[in-house]
C-alpha positions in Angstrom: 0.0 0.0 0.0 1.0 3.3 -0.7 2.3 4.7 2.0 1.8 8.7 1.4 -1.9 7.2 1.5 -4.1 7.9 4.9 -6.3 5.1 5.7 -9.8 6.1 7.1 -12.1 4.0 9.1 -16.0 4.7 8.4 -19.0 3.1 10.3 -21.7 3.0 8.3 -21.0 3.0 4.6 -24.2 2.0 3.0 -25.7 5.1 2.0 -26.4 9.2 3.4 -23.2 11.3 4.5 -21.3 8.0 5.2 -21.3 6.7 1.7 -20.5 10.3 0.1 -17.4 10.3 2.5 -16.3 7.1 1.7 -16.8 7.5 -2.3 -14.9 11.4 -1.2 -12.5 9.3 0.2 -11.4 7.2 -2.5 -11.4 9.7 -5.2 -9.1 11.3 -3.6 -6.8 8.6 -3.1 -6.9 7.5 0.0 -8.1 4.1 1.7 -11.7 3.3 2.8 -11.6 0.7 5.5 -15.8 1.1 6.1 -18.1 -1.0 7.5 -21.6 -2.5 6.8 -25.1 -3.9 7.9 -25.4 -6.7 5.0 -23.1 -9.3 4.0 -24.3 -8.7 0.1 -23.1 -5.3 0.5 -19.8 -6.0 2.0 -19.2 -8.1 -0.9 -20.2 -5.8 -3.5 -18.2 -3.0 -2.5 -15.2 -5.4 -1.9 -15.7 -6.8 -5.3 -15.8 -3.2 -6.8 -13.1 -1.3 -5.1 -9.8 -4.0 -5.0 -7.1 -2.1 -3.8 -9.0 1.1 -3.0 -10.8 -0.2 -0.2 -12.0 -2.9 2.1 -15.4 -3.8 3.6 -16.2 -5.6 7.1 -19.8 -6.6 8.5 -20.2 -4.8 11.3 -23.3 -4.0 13.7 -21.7 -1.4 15.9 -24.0 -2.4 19.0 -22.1 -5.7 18.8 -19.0 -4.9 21.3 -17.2 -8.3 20.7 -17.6 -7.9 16.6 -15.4 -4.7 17.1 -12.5 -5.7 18.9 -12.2 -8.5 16.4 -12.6 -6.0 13.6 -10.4 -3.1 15.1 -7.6 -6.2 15.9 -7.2 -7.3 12.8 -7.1 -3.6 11.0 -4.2 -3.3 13.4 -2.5 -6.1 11.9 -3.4 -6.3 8.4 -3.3 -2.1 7.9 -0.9 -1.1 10.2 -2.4 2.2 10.9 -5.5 4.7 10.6 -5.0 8.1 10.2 -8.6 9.2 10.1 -11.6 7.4 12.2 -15.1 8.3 11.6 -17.9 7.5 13.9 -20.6 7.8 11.6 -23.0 4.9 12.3 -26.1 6.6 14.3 -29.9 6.6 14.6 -32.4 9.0 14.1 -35.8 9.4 16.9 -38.7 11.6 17.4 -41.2 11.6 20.1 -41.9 13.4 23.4 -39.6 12.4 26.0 -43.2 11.4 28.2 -44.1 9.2 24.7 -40.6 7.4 24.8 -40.1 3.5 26.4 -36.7 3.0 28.1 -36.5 0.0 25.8 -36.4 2.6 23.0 -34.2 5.2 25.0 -31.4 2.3 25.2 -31.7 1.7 21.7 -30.8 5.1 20.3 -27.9 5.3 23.1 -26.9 2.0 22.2 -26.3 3.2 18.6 -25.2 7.2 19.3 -23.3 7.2 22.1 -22.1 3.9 23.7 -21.0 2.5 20.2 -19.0 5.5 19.2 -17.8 5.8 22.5 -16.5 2.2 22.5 -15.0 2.5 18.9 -13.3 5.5 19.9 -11.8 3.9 22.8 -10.7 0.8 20.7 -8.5 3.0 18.7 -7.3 5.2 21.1 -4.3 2.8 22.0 -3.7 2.4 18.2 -3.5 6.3 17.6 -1.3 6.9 20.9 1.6 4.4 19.2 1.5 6.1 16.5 1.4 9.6 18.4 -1.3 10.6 15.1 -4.5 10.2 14.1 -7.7 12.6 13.5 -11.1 11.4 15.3 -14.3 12.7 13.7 -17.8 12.3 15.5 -20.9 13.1 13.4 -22.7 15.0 15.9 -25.6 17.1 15.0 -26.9 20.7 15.1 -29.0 19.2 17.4 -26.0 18.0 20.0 -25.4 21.6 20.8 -29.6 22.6 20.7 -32.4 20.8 21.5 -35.8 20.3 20.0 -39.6 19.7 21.6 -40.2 16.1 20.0 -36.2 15.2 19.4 -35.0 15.0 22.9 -34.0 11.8 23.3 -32.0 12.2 20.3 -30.3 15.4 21.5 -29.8 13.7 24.8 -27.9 10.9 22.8 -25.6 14.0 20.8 -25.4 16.1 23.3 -23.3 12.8 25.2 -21.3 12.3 22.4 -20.2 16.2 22.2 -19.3 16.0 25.7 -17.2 13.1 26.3 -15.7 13.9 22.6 -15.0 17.8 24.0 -12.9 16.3 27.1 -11.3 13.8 24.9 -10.3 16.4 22.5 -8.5 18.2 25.5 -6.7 15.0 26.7 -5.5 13.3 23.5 -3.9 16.6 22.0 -0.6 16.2 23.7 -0.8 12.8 22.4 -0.5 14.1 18.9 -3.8 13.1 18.5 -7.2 15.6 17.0 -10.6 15.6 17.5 -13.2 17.6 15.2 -17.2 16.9 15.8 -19.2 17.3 12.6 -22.7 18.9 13.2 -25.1 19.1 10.6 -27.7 20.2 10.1 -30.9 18.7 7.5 -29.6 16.3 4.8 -31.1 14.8 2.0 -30.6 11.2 3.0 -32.5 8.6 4.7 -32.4 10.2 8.2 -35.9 11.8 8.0 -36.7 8.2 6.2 -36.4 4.7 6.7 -33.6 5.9 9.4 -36.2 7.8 11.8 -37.8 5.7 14.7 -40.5 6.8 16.0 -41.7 6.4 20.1 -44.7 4.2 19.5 -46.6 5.7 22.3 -48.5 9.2 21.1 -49.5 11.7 23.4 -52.6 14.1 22.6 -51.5 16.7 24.5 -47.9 17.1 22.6 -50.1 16.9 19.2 -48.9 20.6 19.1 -45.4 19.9 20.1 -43.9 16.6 19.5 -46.4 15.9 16.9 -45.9 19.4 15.2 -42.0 17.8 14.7 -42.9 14.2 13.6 -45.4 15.6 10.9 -41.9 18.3 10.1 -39.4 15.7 9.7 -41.9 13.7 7.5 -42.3 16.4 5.2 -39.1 17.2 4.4 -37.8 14.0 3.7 -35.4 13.9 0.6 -36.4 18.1 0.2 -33.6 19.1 3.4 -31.2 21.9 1.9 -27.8 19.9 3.1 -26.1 18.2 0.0 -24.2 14.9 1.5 -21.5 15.0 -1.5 -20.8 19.2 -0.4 -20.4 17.8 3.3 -17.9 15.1 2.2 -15.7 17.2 0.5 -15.7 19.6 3.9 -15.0 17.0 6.1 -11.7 15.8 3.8 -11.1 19.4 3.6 -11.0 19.6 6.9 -8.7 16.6 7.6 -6.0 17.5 5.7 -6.1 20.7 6.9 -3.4 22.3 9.1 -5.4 23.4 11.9 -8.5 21.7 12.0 -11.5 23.1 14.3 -12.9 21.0 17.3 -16.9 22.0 15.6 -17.8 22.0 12.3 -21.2 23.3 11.7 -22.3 22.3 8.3 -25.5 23.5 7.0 -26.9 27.0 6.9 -29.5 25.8 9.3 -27.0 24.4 11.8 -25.6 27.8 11.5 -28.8 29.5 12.4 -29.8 27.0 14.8 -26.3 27.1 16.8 -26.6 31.2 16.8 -30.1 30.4 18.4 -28.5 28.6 21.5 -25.7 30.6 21.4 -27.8 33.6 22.0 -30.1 32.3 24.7 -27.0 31.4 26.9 -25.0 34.2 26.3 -28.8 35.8 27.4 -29.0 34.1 30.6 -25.2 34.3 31.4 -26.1 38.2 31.4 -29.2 37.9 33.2 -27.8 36.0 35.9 -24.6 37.5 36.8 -25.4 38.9 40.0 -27.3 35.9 41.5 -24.1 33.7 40.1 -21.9 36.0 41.8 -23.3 36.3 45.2 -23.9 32.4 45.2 -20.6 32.2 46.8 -18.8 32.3 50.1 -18.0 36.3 50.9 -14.4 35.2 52.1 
């Protein structure tokens, strides 16, 4: 293998931002090590890109499947220069209309996948004293939305064990971007939603206000997935890569909206913060 060549590791290949990234990827010369959900894929995009990339069969909830997986990319690849937690579950209901059975489910898949991928290469980036981490977060990891909180629960626990990680894996040589964007046109709003099975009258104007949303803009969201690959390589081979990148102008507006409402209660609440300490 080339060696001026980075190798990436992508969960969740099959289709949305993870497939433009990995098809990004490749045109650009680099390796795809990506993983799927179906053996017939696997073979397929094996079959098609010989010496470009490789395929494995991975369901990311499956915590045995990756330290087999992330073992033998150690010792048939050597080394990844660039992992990508992309794998991850949409939801929308009321938090009131939402099982714990289906709570566990999307943190299953959002947060203590990625956080157990991460943590299986950590030990491969440190020996190498390199390596560039990027979580797909969400606009809605920084704000949250009536009918999407158990999703922004999920991304909001992925930025903030990914923002201390960032601080303690620099001096390691090591970086750390989280990509939050905002509507896609992929399957999220689509076959990728779940939906809390129990409704709720009395969030009709709420919850159910966002269900009936997301429905409707299903494969119309402004985001281009192909325009969001080519930012995130961008970003990668960049010198200084940021720890956020907001992609989207919705996430922009969206992010401004939160920013503004704490910077607003930061400033309304000075004076009670202040005085809520000892006057020694």
């Amino acid at each position: 293998m080339n060696n001026n060549k980075r190798n990436w590791f992508i969960t969740g290949i099959s289709s949305g931002l993870g497939k433009a990234l990995a098809d990004v990827v490749i045109d650009k010369g680099d390796f795809v090590i990506g993983t799927f959900r179906k053996q017939s894929q696997v073979n397929e995009f094996n079959e098609k890109h010989t010496g470009k990339a490789f395929a494995f069969l991975l369901d990311v909830t499956d915590y045995a499947s990756i330290e087999k997986i992330v073992k033998r990319i150690q010792e048939d690849f050597l080394r990844i220069d660039v992992l990508v937690n992309n794998a991850g579950v949409g939801f929308a209901g009321a938090i009131e209309e939402t099982s714990m059975e289906e709570i566990r489910k999307v943190f299953e898949v959002n947060f203590f996948s990625v956080l157990k991928i991460t943590n299986e290469f950590l030990p491969f980036m440190r020996k190498q004293k390199s390596g560039h981490i990027i979580q797909i977060s969400s606009h809605g990891g920084l704000k949250a939305f009536a009918g999407f909180g158990i999703y922004n629960a999920s991304k909001f626990a992925l930025e903030g064990f990914s923002e201390a990680l960032a601080q303690e894996i620099e001096p390691l040589g090591i970086k750390l971007t989280m990509v939050e964007p905002g509507p896609f046109r992929t399957n999220f709003a689509g076959e990728g939603l779940g939906l809390a099975k129990n409704i709720i009258d009395d969030y009709s104007e709420t919850a159910g206000a966002f269900r009936a949303k997301l429905k409707g803009v299903h494969l119309k969201q402004e985001g281009h997935p192909q325009k969001a690959a080519m930012a995130i390589f961008d970003l990668v081979v960049s010198d200084n890569p940021s720890l956020r990148l907001p992609l989207g102008k919705i996430a922009l507006k969206t992010i401004k909206m939160k920013l503004d409402s704490v910077t607003a209660d930061l400033k309304n609440n000075i004076k009670i913060a202040e005085n809520a300490v000892f006057d020694d």
